[in-house]
PyMOL commands that place a pseudoatom at each C-alpha (Angstrom):
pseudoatom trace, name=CA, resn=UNK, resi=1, chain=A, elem=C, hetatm=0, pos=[-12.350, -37.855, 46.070]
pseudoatom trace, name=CA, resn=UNK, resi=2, chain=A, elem=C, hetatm=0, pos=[-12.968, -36.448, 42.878]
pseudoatom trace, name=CA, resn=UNK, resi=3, chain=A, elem=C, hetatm=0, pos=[-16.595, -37.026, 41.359]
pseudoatom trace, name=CA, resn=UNK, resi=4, chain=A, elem=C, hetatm=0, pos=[-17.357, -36.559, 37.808]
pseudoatom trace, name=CA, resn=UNK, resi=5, chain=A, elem=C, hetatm=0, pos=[-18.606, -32.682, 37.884]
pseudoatom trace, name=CA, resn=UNK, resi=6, chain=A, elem=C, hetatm=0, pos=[-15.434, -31.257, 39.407]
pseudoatom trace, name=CA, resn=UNK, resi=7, chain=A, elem=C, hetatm=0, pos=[-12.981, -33.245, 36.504]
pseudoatom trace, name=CA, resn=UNK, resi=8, chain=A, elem=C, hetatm=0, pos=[-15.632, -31.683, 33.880]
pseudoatom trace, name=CA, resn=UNK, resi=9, chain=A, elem=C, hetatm=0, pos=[-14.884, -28.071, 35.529]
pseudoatom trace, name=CA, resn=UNK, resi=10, chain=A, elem=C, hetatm=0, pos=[-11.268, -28.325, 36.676]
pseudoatom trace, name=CA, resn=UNK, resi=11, chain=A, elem=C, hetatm=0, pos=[-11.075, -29.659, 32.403]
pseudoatom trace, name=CA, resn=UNK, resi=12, chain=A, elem=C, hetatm=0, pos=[-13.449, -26.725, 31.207]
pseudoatom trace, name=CA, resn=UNK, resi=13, chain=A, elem=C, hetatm=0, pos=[-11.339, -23.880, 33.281]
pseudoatom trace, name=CA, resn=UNK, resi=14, chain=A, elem=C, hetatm=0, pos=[-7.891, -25.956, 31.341]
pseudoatom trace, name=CA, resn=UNK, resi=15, chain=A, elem=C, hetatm=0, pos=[-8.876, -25.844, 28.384]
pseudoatom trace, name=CA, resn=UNK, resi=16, chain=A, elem=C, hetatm=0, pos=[-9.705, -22.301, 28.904]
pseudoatom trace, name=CA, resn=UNK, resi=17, chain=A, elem=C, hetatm=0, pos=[-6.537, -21.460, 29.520]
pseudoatom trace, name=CA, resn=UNK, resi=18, chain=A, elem=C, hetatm=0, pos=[-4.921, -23.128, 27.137]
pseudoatom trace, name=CA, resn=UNK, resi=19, chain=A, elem=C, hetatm=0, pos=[-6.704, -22.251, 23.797]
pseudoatom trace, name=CA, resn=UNK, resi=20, chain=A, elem=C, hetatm=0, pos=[-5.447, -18.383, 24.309]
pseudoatom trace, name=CA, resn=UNK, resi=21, chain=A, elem=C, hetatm=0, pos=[-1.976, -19.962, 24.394]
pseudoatom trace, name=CA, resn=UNK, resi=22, chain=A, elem=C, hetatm=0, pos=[-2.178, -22.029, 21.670]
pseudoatom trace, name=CA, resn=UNK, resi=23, chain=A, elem=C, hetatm=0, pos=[-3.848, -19.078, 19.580]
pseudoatom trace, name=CA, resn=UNK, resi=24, chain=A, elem=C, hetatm=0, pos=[-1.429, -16.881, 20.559]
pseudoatom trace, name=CA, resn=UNK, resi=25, chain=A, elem=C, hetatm=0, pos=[1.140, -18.718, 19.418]
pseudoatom trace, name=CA, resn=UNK, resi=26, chain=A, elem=C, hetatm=0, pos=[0.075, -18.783, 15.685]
pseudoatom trace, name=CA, resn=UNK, resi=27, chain=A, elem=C, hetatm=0, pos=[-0.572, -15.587, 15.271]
pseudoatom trace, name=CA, resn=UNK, resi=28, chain=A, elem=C, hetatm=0, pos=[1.355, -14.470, 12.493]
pseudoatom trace, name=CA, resn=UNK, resi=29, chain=A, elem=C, hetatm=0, pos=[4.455, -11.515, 12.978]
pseudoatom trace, name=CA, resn=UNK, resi=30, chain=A, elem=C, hetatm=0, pos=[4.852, -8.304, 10.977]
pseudoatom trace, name=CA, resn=UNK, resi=31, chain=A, elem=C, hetatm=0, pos=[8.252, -7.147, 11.296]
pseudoatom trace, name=CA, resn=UNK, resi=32, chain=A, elem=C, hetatm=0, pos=[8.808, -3.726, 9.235]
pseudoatom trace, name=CA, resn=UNK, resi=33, chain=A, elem=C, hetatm=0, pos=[12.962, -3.215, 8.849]
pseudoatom trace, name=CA, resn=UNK, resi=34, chain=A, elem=C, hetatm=0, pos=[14.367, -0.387, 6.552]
pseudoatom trace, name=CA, resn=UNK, resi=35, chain=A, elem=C, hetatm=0, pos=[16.394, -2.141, 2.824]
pseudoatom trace, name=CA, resn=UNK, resi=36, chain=A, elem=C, hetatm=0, pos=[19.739, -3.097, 3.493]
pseudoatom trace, name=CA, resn=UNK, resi=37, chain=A, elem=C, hetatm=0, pos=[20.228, -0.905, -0.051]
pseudoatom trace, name=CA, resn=UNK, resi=38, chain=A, elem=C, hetatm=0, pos=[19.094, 2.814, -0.630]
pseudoatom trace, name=CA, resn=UNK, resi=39, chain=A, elem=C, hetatm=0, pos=[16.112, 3.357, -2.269]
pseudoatom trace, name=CA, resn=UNK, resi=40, chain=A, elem=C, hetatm=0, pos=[16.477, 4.954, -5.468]
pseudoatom trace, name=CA, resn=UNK, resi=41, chain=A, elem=C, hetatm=0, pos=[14.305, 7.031, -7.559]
pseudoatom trace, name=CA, resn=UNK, resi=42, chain=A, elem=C, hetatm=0, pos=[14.952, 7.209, -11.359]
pseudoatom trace, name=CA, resn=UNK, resi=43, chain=A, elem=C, hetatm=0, pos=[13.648, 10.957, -12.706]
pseudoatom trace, name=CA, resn=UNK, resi=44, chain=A, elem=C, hetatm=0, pos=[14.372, 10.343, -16.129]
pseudoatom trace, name=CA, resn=UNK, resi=45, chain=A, elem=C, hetatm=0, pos=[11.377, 12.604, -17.513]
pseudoatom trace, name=CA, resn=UNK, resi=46, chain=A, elem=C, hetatm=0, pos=[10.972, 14.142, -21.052]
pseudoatom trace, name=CA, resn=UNK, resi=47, chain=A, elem=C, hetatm=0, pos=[9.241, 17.179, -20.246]
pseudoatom trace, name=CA, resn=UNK, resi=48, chain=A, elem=C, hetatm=0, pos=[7.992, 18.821, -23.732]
pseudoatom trace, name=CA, resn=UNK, resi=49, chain=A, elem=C, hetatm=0, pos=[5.220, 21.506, -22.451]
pseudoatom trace, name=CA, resn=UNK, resi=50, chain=A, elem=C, hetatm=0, pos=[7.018, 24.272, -23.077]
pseudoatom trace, name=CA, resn=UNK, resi=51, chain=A, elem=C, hetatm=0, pos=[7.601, 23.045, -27.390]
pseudoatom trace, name=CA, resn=UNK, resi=52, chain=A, elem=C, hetatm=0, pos=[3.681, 22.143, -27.360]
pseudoatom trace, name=CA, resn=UNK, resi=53, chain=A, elem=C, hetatm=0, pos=[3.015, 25.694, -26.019]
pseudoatom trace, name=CA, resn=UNK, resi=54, chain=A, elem=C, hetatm=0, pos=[4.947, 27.413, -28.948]
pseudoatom trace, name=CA, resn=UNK, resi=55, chain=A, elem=C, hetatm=0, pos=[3.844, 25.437, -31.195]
pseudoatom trace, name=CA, resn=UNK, resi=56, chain=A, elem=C, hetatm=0, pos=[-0.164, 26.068, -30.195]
pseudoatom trace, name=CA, resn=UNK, resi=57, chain=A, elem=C, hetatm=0, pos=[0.761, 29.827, -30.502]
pseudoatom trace, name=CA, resn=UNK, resi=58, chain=A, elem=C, hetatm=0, pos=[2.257, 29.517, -33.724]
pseudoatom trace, name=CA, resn=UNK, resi=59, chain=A, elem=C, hetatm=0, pos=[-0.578, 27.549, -35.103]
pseudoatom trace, name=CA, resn=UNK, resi=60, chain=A, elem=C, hetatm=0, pos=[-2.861, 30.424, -33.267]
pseudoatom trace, name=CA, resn=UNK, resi=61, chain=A, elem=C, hetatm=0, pos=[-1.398, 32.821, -35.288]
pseudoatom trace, name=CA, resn=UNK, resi=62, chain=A, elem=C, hetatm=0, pos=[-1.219, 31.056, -38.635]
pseudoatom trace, name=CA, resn=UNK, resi=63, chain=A, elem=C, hetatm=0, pos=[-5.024, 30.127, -38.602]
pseudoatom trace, name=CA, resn=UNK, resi=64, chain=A, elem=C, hetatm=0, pos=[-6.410, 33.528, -37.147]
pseudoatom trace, name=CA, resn=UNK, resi=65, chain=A, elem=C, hetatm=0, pos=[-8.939, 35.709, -39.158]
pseudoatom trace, name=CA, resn=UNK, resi=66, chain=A, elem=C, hetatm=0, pos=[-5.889, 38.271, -40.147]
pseudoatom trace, name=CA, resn=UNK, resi=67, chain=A, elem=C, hetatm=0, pos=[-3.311, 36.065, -41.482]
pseudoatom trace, name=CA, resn=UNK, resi=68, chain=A, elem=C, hetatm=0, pos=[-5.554, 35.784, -44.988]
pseudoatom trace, name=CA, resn=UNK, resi=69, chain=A, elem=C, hetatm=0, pos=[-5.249, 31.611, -44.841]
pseudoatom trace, name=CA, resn=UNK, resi=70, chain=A, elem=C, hetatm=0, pos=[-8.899, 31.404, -45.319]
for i in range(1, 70): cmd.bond("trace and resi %d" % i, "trace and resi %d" % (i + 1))
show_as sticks, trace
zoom trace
């Protein structure tokens, strides 16, 4: 016969077992998958260094002590 004690236990070690299910079952999934279309980078850049740079030297020259300016 079963008394009172051994339900509580026999319900304790259940329960126990099934809460990891149940939580295991929610846990959320992460799938990573490549893009079904190629990833493209646009490189559409202006690139004017190379105009500032002649222009600073030109400006160097114009405003140094031996062009007579000032």
């Amino acid at each position: 016969m079963l008394t009172r004690p051994m339900i509580l236990k026999c319900a304790g070690a259940l329960l126990w077992a099934v809460v990891p299910l149940i939580m295991i079952a929610c846990t959320p999934r992460v799938e990573v998958a490549a893009p079904e279309k190629p990833i493209t980078i646009n490189l559409n850049v202006k690139i004017d260094h190379e105009i500032r740079l002649k222009v600073d030297k030109d400006l160097d020259q114009v405003l140094s002590k031996d062009s007579g300016l000032f």
